[in-house]
C-alpha positions in Angstrom: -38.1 -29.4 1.7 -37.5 -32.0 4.0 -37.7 -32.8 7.4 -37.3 -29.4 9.2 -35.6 -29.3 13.0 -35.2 -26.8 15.9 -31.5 -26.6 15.2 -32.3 -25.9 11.4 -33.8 -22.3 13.1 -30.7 -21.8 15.5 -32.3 -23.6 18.2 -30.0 -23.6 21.3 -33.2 -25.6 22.5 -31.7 -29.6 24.3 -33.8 -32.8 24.5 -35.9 -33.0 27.3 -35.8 -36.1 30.5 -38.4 -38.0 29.6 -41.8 -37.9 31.6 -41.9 -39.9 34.4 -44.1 -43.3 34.1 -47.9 -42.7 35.0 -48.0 -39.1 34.1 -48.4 -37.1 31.0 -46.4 -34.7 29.1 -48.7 -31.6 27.4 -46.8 -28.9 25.6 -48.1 -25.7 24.5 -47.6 -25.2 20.9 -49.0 -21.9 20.4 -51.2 -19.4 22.1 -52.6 -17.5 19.4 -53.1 -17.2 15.4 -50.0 -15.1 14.9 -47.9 -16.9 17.4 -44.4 -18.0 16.1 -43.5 -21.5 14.6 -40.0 -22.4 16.1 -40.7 -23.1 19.8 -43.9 -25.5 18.8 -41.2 -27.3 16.7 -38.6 -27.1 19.4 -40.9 -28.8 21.4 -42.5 -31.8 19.0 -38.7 -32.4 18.3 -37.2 -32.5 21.3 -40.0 -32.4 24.1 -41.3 -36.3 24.2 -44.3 -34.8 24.4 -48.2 -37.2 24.6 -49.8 -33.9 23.1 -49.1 -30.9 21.8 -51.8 -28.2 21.8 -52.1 -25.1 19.1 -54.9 -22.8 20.2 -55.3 -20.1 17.5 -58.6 -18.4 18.0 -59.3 -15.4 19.4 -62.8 -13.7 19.7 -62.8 -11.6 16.7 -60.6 -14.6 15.5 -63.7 -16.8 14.2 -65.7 -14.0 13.5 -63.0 -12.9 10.4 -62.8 -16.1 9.8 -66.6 -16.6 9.0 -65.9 -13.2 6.5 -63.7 -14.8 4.5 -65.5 -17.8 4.4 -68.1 -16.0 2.5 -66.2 -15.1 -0.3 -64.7 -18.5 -0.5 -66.4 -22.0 1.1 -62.6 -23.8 0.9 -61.1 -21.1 3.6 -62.2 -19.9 7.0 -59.6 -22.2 9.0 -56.4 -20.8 10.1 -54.2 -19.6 7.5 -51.2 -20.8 9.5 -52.5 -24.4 10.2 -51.2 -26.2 7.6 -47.5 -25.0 7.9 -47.7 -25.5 11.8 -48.7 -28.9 11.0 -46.2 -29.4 8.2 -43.1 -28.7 10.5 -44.2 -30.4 13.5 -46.3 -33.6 11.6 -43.1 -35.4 10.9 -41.6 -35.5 14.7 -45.0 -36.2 16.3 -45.6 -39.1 13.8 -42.0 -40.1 15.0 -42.3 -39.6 19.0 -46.0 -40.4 19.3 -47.2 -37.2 19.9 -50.7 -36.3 19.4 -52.3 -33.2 18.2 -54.9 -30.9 19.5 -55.8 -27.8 17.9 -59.1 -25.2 17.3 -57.0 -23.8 14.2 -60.7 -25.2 12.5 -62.3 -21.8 13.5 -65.2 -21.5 11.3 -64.1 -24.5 9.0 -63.0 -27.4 10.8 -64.3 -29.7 8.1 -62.0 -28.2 5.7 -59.2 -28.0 7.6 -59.5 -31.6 8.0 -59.5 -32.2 4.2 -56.4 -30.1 3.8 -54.3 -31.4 6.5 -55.0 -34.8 5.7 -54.2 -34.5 1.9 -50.8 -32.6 3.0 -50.5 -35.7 5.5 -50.3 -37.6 2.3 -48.1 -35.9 0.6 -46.0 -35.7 3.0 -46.2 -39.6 3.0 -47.3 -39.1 7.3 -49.3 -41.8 8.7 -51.9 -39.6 11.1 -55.4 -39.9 11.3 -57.4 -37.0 11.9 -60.7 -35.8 13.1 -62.8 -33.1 13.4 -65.0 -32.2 15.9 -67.9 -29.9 15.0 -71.3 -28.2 16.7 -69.9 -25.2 17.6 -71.7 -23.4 14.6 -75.0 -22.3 16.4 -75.6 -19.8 14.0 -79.2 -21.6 13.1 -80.0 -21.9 16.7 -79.6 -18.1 17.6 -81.4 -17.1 14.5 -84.6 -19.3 16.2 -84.5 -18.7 19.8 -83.1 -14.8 19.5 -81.6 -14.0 22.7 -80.3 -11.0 24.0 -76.8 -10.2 23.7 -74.6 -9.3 27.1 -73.4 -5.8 26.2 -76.9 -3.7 25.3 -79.4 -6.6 26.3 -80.9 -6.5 22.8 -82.3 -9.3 20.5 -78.9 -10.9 19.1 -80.6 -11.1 15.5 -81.7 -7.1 15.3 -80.4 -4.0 14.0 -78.7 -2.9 11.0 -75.9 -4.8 11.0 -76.1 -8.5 9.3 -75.2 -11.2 11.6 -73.2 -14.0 9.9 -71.7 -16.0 12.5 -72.3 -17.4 16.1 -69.8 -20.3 17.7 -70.6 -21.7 21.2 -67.3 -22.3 23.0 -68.1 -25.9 23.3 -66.2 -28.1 26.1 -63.4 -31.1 26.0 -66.4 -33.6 25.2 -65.6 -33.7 21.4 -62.0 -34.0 22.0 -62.0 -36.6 24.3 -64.2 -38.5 22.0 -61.8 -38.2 18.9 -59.0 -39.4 21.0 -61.2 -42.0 22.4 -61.6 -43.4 18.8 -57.8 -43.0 18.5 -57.2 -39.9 16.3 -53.9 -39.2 16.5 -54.9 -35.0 15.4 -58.0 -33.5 16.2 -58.8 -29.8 14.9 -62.1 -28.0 16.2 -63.4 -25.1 15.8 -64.5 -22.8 18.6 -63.5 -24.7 22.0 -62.9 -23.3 25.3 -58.9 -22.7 25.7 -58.6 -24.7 28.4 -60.9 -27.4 27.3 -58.2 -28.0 25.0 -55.9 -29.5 27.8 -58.6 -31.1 29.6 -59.7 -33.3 26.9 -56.5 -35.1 26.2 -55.7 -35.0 30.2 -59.0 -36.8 30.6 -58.8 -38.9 27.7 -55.2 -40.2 29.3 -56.6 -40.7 32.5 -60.3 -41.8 31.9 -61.7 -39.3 34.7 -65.4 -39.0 35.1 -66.3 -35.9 33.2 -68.7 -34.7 36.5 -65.4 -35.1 38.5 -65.4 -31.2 38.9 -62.1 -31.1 41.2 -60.2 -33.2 38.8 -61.7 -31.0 35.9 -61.2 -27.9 37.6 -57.2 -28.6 38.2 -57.4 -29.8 34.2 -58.4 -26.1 33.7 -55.8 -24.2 36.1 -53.4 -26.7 33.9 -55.4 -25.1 30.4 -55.1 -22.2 31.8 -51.9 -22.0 32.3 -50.6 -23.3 29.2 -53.4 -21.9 27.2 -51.1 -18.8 26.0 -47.9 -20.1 25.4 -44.9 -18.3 26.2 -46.8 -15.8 28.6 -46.5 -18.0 31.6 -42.4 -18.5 30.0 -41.9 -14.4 30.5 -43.7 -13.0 27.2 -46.3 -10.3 28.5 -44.8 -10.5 31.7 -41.4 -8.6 31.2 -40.3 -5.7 31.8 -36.7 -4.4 31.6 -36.3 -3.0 34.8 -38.5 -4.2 37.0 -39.5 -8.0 35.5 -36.3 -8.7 33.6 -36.6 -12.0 31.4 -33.4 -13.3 29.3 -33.8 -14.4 26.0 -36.9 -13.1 24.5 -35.8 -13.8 20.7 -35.7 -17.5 21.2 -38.6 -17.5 24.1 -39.3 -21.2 24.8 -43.2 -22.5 25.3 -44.2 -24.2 28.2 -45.0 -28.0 28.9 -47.0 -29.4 31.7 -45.8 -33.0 33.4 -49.5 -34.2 34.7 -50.5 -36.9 37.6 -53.3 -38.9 37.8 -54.2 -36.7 40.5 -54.0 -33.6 38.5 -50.9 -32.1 40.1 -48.4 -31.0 37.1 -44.9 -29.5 37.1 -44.8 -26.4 34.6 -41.3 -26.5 32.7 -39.7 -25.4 29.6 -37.1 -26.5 27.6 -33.7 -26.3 28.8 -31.4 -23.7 26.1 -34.5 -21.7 25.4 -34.8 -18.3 26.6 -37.3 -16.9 29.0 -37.9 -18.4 32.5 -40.9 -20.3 34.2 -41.6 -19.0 38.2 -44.0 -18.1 40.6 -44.5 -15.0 39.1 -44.7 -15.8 35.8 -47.5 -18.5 36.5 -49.4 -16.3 38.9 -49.6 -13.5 36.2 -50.9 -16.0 33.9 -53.1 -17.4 36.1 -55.0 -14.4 37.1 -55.0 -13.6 33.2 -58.6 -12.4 32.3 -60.2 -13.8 35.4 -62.9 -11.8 36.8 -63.6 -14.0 39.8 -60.7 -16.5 40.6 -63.7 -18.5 42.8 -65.8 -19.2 39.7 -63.9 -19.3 36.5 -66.7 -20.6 33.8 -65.7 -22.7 31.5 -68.3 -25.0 29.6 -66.6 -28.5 31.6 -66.4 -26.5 34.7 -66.8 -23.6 37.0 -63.0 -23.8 38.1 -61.6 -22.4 41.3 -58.1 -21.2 41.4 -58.3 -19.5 44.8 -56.7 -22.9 46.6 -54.2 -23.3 43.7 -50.7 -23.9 45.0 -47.7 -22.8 42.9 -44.4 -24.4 44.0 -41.1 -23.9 42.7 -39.2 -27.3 43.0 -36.3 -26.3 40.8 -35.6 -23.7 38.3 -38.2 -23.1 35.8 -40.3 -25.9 37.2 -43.2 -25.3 39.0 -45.4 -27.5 40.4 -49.1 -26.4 40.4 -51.7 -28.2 42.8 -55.0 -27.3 44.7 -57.4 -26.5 41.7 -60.7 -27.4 42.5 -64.2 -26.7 40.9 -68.0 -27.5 40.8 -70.7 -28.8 38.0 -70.8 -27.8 34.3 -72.8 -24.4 33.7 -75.9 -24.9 31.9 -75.7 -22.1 29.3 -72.8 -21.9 26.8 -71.3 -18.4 25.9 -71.6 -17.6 22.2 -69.3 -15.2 20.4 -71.5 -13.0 17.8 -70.1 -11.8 14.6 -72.0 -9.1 12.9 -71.0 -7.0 9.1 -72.6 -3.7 8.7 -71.2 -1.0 6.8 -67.3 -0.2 6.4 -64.8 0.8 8.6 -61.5 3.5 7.5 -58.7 5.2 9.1 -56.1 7.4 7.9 -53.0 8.7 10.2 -50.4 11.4 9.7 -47.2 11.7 11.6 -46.3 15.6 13.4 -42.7 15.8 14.5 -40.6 18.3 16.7 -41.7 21.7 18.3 -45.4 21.9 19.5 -46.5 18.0 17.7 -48.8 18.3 19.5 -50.8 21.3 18.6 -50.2 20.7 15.1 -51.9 17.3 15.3 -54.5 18.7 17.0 -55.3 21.6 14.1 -54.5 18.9 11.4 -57.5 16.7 14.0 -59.8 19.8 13.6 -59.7 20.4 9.9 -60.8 17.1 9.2 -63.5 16.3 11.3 -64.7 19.6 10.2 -64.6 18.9 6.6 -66.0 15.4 7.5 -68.9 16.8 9.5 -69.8 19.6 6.1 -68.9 18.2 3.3 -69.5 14.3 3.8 -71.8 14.4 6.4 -70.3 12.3 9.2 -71.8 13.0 13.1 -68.9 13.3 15.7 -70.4 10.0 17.1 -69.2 8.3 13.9 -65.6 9.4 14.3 -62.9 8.3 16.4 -59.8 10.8 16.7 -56.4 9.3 18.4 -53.4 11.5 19.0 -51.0 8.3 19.6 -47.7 9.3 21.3 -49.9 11.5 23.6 -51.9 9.6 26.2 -53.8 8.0 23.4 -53.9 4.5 24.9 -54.7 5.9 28.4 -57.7 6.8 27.6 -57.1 10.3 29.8 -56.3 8.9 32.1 -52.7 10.5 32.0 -51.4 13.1 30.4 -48.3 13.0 28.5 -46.4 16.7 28.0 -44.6 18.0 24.9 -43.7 14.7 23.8 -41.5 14.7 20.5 -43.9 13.7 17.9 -47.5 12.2 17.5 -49.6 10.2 15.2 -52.9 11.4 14.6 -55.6 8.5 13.9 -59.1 9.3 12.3 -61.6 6.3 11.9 -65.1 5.7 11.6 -67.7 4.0 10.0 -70.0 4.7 7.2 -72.8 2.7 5.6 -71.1 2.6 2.1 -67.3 1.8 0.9 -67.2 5.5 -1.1 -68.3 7.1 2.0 -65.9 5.7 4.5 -63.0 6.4 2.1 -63.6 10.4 2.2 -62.0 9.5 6.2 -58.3 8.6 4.7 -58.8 11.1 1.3 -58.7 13.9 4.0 -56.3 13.1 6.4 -53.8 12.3 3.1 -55.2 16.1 2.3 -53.3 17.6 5.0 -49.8 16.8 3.3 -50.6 20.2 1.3 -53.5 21.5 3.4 -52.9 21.0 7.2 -50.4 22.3 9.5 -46.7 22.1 8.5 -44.4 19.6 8.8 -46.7 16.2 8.2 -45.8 13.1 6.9 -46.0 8.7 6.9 -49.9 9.6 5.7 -51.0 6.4 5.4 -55.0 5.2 4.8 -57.0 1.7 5.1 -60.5 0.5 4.5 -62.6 -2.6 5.5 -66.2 -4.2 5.6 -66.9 -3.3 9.5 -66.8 -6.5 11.8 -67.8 -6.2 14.8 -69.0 -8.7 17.4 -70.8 -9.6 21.0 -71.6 -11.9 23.1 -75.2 -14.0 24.2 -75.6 -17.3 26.3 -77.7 -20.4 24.8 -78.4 -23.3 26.6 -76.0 -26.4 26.4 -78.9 -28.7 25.3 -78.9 -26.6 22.3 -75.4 -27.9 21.0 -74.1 -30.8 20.0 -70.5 -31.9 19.7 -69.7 -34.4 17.0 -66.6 -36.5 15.7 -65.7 -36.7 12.1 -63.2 -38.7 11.1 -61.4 -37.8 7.7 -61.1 -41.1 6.4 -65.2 -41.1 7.2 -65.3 -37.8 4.7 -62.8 -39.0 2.3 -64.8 -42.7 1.9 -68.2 -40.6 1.5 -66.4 -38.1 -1.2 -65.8 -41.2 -3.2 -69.0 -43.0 -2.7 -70.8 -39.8 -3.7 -68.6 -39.3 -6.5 -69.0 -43.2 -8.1 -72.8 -42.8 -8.0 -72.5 -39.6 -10.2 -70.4 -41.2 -12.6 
């Protein structure tokens, strides 16, 4: 296949104005794993971007990744890496746009192998790097501290922990593109720190500059998620209408030396970039917009000014911030025992009720026969209120999907949850049907701090792997 572009998707995307001189152009590639391919394309095409950023991880993101990468040392990255890379490779090389992306998770090493041996096929001349240390996993097995949500020894309890990833800062990044990598892929790394290292790289700024690193961050943040701060998560038919979802374009950042950045999409893409949208995202999982913690900054947003200066361009100013925090958050990933659900679908008259009976009979019959506690279950009547929580009620609604999950310390144990709920078909209340059943090793995960002197970023160059490989591989011959 050869060289793909955005109008070979039914792009309706046009070519960007150039940056202006002295400032930088960031793009947002993609805000999450399962984020889609075309507007990141869109935007290494026809953007003249300096850097396009793919974040990928999530918090239960790594942790899955660290599963499978005990069944199989070659995976653990993201699955989607490579083909992001594969479509956009090709324009970047062409434009002299770099890459930044912690689609590593818990195997940045390998990552770097495989996107540099598609580089080569591909016959794309890209260095790459890798920047490691997030893997703390030995360091919380020696110092043991206690987790945020039940205050308890991270390394206790049933469950097996298998993986622990500080969210480690721009340091690593800046480095790689200090030594002139033209992609670096990390593992787990702050979101924004993702946009502050290349913005920092460009413009050499002290790293205990905490007003220029806390603007870097409402920039990070910002951009972090992609097409939220373009409409996506923001609309709403009626009140929050946004044109053009299908073909939503992803947001790019024009940077000063300064800090102070215009927010802009592509013109032809759908969505729209404004006050509102930017303020959503802005506030987006902030607890305390004074002290946003971040491991290059505690970033405050409360003086941020957001300026439309035309449409779908906004320019964002006022970001300040003070010194690193000393402590690191660490994302815990735990396996213990195996999680199943099975759901059942009750339509018309009195759904409800039904699901409710067809609830009954099997937690009963899990609770005699197989010996589950009610703690260990879970019962959802989706369609009524279930995502609320009780906090509303919903009335005679039209049908509902009852969910049954919980978790048992064996595989045959767990699966007696979807063997009765596919039961009811014949045994239940009348009228059920879409039965459907699933089963999984139980991943589950928290949080701890650990003190930034125990981590250690570090830049590995491919080449640097490649050459050793080799070495290695002479002497054994």
């Amino acid at each position: 296949m050869g060289i793909v572009k955005a109008h070979d998707l039914g792009s309706e995307a046009r070519e960007a104005d150039p940056p202006k001189p002295g400032t930088v152009r960031i793009g947002s590639g993609a805000g999450f794993a399962g984020d889609r391919l075309d507007p990141a394309l869109e935007l290494a095409q026809l953007g003249h971007l300096d850097f396009l950023v793919f974040e990928l991880l999530g918090e239960r993101t790594v942790a899955n990744a660290h599963r499978a990468r005990l069944n199989d040392p070659s995976v653990g990255y993201d699955p989607t890496l490579l083909e992001r890379i594969r479509l956009t490779a090709p324009h970047c090389s062409t434009n002299g746009t770099r890459i930044i992306t912690n689609g590593g998770a818990a195997n940045p090493l390998e990552a770097g192998r495989a996107v540099t041996a598609m580089l080569d096929d591909l016959g794309i001349d890209m260095s790459v790097a890798v920047v490691t240390g997030d893997d703390v996993l030995d360091q919380v097995h020696a110092t043991n501290p206690h987790t945020w949500e039940d205050s308890l020894p991270a390394d206790s309890g049933e469950a097996r922990l298998v993986s622990a990833n500080a969210y480690l800062g721009a340091a690593g990044i800046r480095k790689a593109l200090d030594e002139g990598a033209d992609i670096v892929i990390t593992g787990r790394v702050a979101d924004p720190s993702l946009y502050v290292g290349p913005l920092s790289h460009s413009f050499s700024w002290p790293n205990d500059d905490s007003d220029l690193i806390g603007q870097a961050t409402v920039i990070g943040h910002l951009l972090e998620c992609g097409g939220q701060v373009t409409g996506g998560y923001f609309a709403d038919p009626e009140t929050k209408p946004v044109a053009g979802l299908d073909r939503l374009g992803f947001p790019y950042a024009d940077v000063g030396d300064n800090g102070d950045a215009i927010i802009g999409k592509l013109q032809g893409t759908g969505g729209v970039v404004t006050v509102r949208t930017c303020t959503e995202q802005l506030l987006y999982e902030v607890a305390d917009p004074s002290a946003y913690i971040t491991p290059d900054v505690v970033a405050d947003f409360t003086a941020t000014v957001l300026r439309e200066v035309e449409p779908d361009r906004i320019e964002v100013s006022g970001g300040k911030g003070t010194g690193a925090p000393a402590d690191l958050k660490v994302t815990l990933g735990y396996l213990g025992g195996w999680e199943a659900d099975g759901q059942i679908t009750y339509a018309g008259p009195r759904a409800l009720e039904r699901a409710q009976l067809a609830a009954d009979i099997v937690v009963r019959r899990l609770e005699r026969i197989h010996g589950f506690r009610e703690s260990e279950l879970s019962v959802e009547f989706i369609g009524a209120g279930a995502s609320l929580r009780g906090l509303s009620e919903v009335v005679g609604p039209p049908e509902v999907r009852l969910r049954v999950a919980g978790v048992a310390e064996s595989r045959s144990r767990a699966s007696a949850i979807g063997s009765e709920v596919e039961a009811l078909y014949t045994n239940g209340p009348a009228g059920g049907g879409g039965a459907r059943t699933s089963i999984r090793e139980s991943l589950s995960i928290k949080s701890c701090s650990l003190p930034r002197a125990l981590t250690e970023a570090a830049v590995v160059h491919t080449s640097e792997l490649t050459d050793h490989e080799e070495a290695n591989s002479d002497r054994e011959v």
